[in-house]
C-alpha positions as CSV (number, residue, x, y, z in Angstrom):
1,X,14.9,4.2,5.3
2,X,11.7,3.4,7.5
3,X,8.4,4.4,6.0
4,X,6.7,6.7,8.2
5,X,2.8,7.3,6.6
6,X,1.6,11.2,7.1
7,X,-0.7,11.7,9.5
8,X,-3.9,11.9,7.2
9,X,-3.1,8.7,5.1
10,X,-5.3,5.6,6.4
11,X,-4.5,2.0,5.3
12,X,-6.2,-1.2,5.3
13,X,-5.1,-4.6,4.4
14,X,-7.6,-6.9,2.4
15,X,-6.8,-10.0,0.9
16,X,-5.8,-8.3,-2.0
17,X,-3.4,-6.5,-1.0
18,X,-3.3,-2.9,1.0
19,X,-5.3,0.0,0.6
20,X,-4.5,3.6,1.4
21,X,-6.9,6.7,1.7
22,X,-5.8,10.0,1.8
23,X,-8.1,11.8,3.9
24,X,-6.6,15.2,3.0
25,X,-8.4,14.5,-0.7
26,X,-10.2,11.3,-0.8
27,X,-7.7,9.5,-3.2
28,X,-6.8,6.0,-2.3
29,X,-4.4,3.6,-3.9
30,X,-4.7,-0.1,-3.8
31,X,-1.5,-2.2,-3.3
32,X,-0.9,-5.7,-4.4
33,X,0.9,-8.6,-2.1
34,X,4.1,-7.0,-3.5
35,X,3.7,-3.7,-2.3
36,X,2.3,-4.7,0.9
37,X,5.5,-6.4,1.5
38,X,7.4,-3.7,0.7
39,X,5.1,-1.2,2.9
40,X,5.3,-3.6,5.8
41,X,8.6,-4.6,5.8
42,X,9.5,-0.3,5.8
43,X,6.8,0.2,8.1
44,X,8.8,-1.8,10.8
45,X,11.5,-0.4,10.2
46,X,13.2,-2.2,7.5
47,X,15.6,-0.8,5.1
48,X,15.3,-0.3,1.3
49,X,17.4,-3.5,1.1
50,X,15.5,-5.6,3.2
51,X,12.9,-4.8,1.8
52,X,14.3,-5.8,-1.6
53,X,15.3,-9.0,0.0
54,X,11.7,-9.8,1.3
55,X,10.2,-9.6,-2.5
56,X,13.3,-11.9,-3.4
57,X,12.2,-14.4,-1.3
58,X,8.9,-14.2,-1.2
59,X,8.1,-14.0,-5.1
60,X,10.0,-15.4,-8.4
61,X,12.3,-12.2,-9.2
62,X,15.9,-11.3,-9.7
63,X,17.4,-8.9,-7.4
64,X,17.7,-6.0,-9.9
65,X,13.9,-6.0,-11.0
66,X,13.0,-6.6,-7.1
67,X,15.1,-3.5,-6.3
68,X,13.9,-1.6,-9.6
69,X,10.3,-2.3,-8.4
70,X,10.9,-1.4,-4.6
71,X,12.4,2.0,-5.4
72,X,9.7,2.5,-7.7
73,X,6.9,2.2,-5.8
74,X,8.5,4.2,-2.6
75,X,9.5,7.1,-5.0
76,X,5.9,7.1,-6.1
77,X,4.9,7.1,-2.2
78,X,7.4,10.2,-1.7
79,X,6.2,12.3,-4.6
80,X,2.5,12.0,-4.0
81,X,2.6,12.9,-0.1
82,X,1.7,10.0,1.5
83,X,5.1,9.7,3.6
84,X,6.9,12.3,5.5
């Protein structure tokens, strides 16, 4: 499932990680390393799995906290507007 940001939502990577701005309210949320991954990697068209794969190898976690995390955070994404 490629991420697909809605139309007001901004983001900007820092060293830090990413950071997204809802215009529609003026909330943002700041992403760590981990969740840019995950945004990226969706972003280009990656699937939930790949995704999962790319924290695997990039970081020190097992597949079923990586994936635990992954669906986590897009669920979160879903349910507060910021993809469509």
């Amino acid at each position: 499932m490629p991420l697909r940001f809605a139309p007001d939502i901004t983001t900007a990577e820092t060293e830090y990680g990413t950071v997204l701005l809802d215009q529609r309210n003026g909330d943002y949320w700041e992403l760590n390393p981990t969740g840019t991954l995950v945004i990226r990697t969706l972003l280009e068209g990656g699937e939930q799995s790949d995704a999962v794969d790319a924290v695997i190898a990039a970081f020190d976690i097992d597949r079923a906290q990586a994936a635990h995390d992954v669906t986590a955070l897009i669920d979160l994404l879903q349910t507060s507007g910021l993809t469509v």
